[in-house]
C-alpha positions as CSV (number, residue, x, y, z in Angstrom):
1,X,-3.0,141.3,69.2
2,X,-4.8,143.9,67.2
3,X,-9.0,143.4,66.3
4,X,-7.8,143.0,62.6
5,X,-6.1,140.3,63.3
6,X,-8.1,138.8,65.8
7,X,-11.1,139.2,63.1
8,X,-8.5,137.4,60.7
9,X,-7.6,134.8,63.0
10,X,-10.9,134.0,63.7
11,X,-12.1,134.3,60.1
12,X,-9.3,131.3,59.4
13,X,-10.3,129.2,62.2
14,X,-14.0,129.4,61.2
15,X,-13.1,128.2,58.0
16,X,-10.7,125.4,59.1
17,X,-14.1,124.2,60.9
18,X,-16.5,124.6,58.4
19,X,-13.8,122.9,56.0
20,X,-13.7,119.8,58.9
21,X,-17.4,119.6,59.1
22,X,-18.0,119.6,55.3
23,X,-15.8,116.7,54.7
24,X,-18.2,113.4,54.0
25,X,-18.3,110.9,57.1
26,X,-17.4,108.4,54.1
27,X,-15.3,108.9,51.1
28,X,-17.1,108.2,47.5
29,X,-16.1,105.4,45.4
30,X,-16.5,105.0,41.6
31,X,-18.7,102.7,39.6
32,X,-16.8,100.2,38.8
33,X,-17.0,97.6,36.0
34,X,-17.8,93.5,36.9
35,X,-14.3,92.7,35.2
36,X,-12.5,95.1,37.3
37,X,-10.4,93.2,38.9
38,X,-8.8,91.6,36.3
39,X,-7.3,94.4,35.2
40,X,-6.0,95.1,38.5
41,X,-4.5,91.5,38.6
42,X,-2.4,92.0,35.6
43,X,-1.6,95.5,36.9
44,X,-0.5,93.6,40.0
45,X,1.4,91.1,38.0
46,X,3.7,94.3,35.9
47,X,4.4,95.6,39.1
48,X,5.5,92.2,40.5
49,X,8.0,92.4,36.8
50,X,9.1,95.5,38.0
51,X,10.5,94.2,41.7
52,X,10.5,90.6,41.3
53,X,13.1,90.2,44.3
54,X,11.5,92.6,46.9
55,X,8.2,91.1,46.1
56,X,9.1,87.3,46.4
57,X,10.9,88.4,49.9
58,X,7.9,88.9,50.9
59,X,6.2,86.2,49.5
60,X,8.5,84.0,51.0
61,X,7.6,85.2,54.4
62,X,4.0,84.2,54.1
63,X,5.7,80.9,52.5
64,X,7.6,80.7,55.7
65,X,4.9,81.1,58.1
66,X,2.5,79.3,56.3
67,X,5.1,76.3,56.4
68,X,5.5,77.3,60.6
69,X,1.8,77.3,61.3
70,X,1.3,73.6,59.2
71,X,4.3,72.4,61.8
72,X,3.6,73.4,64.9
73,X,-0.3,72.1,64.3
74,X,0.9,68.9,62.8
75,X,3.4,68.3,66.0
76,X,0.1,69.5,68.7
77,X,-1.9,67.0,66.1
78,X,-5.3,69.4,65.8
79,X,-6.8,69.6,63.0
80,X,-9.3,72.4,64.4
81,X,-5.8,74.3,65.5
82,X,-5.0,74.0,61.9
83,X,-8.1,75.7,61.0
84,X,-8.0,78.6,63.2
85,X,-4.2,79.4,63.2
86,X,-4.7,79.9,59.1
87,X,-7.4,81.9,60.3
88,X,-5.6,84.1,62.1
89,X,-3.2,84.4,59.2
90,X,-6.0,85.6,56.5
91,X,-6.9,87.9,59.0
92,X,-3.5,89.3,59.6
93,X,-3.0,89.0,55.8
94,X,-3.9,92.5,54.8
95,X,-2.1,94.4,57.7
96,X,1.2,92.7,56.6
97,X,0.4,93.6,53.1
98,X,0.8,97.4,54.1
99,X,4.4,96.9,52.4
100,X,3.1,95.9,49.8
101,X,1.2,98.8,48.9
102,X,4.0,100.7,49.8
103,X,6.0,98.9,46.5
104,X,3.3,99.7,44.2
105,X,3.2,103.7,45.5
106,X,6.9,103.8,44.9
107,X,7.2,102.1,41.4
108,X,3.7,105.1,41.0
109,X,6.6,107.8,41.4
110,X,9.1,106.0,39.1
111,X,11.3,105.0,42.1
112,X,13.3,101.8,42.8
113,X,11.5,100.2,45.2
114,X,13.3,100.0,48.8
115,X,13.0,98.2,52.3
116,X,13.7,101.2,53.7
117,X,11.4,103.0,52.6
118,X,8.6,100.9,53.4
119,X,9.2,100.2,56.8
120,X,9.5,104.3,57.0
121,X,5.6,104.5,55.1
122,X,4.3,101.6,57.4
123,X,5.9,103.4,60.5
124,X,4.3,106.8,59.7
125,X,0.9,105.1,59.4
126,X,1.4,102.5,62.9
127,X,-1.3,104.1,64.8
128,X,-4.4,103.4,62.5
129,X,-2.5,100.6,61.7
130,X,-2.9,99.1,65.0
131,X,-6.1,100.1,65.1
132,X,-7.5,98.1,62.8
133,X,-5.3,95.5,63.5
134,X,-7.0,95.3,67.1
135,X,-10.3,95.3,65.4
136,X,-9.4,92.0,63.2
137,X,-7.9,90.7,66.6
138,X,-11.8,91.2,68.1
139,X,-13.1,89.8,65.3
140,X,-10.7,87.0,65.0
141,X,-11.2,86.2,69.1
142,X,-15.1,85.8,68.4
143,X,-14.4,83.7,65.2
144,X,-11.9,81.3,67.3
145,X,-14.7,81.2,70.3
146,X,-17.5,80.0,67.6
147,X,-15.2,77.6,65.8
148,X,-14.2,76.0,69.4
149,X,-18.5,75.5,70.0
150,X,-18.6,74.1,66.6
151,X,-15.6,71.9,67.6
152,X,-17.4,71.2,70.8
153,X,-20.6,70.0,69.0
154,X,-18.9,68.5,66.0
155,X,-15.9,66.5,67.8
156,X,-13.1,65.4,65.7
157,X,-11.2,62.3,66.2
158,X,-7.6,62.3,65.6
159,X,-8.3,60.2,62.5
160,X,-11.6,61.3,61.2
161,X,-13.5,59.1,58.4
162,X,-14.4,60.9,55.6
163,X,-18.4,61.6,56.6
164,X,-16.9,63.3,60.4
165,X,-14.8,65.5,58.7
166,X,-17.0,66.9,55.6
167,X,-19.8,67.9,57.8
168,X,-17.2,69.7,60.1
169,X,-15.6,71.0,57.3
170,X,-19.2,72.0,56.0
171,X,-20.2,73.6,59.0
172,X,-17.2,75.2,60.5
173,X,-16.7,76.8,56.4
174,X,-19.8,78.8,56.9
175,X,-19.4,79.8,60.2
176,X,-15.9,81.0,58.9
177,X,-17.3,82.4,55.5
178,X,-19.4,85.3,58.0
179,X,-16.5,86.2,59.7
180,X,-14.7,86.7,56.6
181,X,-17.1,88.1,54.7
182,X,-17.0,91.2,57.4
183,X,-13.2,91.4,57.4
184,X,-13.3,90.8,53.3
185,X,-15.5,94.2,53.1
186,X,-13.9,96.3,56.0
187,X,-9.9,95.7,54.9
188,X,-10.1,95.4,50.7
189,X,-9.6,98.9,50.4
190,X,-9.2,100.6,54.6
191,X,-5.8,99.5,54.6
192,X,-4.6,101.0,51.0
193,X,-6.5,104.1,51.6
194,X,-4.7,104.5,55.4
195,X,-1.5,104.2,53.5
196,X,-2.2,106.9,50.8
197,X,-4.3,109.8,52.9
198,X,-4.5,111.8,56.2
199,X,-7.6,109.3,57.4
200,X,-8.7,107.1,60.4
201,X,-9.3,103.9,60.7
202,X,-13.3,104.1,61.1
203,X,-13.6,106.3,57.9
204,X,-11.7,104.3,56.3
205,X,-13.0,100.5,57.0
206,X,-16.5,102.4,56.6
207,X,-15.5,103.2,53.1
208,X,-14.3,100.2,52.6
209,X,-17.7,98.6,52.9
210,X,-19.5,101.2,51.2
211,X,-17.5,100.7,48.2
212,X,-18.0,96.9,48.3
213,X,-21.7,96.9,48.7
214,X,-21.7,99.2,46.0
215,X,-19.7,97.2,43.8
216,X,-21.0,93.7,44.5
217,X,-20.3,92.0,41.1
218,X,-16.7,93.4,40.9
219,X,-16.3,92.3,44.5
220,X,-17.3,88.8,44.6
221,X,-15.0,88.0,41.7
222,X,-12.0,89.8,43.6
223,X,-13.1,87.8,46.7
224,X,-12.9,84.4,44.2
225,X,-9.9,85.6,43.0
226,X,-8.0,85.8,46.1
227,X,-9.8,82.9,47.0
228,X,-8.3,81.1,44.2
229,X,-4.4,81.7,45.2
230,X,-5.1,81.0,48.8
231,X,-6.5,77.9,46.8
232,X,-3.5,77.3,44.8
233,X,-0.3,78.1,47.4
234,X,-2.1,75.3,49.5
235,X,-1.8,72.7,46.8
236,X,1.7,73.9,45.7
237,X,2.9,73.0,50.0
238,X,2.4,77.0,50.4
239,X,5.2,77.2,47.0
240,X,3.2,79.4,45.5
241,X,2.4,82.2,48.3
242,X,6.2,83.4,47.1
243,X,4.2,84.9,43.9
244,X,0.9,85.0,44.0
245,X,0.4,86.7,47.7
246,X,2.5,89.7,46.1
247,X,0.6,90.3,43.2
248,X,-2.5,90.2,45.2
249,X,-1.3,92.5,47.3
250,X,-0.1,95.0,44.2
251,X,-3.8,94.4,42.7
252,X,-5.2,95.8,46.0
253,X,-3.5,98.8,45.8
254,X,-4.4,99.0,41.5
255,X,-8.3,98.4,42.9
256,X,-8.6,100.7,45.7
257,X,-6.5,104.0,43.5
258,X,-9.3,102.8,40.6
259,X,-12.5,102.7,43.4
260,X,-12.1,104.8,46.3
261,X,-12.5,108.9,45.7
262,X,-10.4,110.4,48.6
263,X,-9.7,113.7,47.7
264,X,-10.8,115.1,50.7
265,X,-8.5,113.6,52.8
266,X,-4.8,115.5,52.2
267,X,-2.6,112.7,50.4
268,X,0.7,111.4,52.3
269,X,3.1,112.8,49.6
270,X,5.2,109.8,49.7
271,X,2.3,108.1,47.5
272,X,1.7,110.7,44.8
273,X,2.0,109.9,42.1
């Protein structure tokens, strides 16, 4: 190899790592407005028009295992089971809502939204998927050891009165609220922003929470608002998961493209628009 190109090589190289280094530790989000997310919920709700069969597909799987996880704690007769296996299912939520986002990038390029294609998007994206899914796994394993102490302090009869079972209910909510609250902030907009760029995990969780503390007003109403249909598919026997669990997961997507400023992570090109 000649000195020129060795000087040229070099020169590249340099810049490659000066390019690396310069790139923020956390990626910027917008200012967003209080009412937000209401615009991203009716977003959510045209893209739900625009694959009404796909999407209820998969709202019939969280209908499914909703229904499965109601079952099997009804037939071990635990109430405190109960509790912690829906847990576990709001913490899984947003890593089986990668599909989702998937839909939403597709009907972005004016494409019919396929299966195929995304289980092929979720695939390319499995190792920060898993992750963060063995982060929420931690976090989940901590959150099932302090609801079992508060079960321990706060016994529960198989038939509690009505007193027992609102100060469990009461104490185990904000022991649960905590746990949530961290996994609320570090997956609202990680996992739509691993699906669309060239970023890891930790970046993006980070920017994730960085956007949500800067957007607090905006936030908390999100947070009521998927609050509110977790709300609603449990007085509808889970009926209403088939829905409302899509468009949630199509106003995720609308959110983070609207909040999160990635363009220093190289787009997947499967989700340009």
């Amino acid at each position: 190899m000649s000195s020129t190109e060795e000087t040229n090589n070099n020169t590249h190289e340099s810049e490659a790592t000066a390019s690396v280094r310069l790139r923020p530790f956390i990626a910027p989000c917008r200012q967003i407005s209080p009412t937000a997310p209401l615009r991203w919920l009716k977003q959510g709700f045209q893209d739900f028009k625009q694959a009404p069969l796909l999407s209820m597909a998969y709202g019939a799987i969280f209908m499914l295992a909703s229904w499965l996880i109601a079952l099997w704690s009804w037939e071990v007769g635990s109430f405190t089971m109960l509790i912690v296996l829906f847990a576990a299912f709001v913490f899984l939520g947003p890593a089986l809502a990668m599909d989702l986002y998937s839909v939403s990038c597709q009907l972005d390029r004016g494409m019919k939204p396929r299966i195929g294609f995304c289980l092929t998007q979720g695939r390319k994206r499995l190792g920060n998927q898993m992750v963060f899914a063995f982060a929420l796994l931690v976090i989940f394993l901590v959150w099932a050891r302090a609801a079992a102490i508060v079960n321990i302090f706060l016994p529960m009869a198989r038939s509690p009165n009505p007193s027992e079972l609102m100060t469990f209910l009461i104490i185990g909510s904000v022991v649960g609220l905590l746990f949530t609250l961290v996994v609320y902030c570090a997956s609202v907009f990680s996992l739509p922003m691993i699906m669309d760029r060239e970023v890891d995990a930790i970046t993006a969780v980070l920017s994730s929470v960085n956007a949500v503390l800067k957007n607090k007003v905006a936030m908390l109403l999100w947070a009521l608002i998927i609050l509110g249909s977790v709300l609603l598919g449990f007085l509808t026997l889970f009926l209403a998961f088939v829905v409302t669990l899509p468009i949630i997961g199509y106003a995720s997507w609308r959110g983070y493209r609207e909040t999160i400023i990635g363009d220093e992570w190289q787009q997947d090109p499967n989700t340009a628009a």
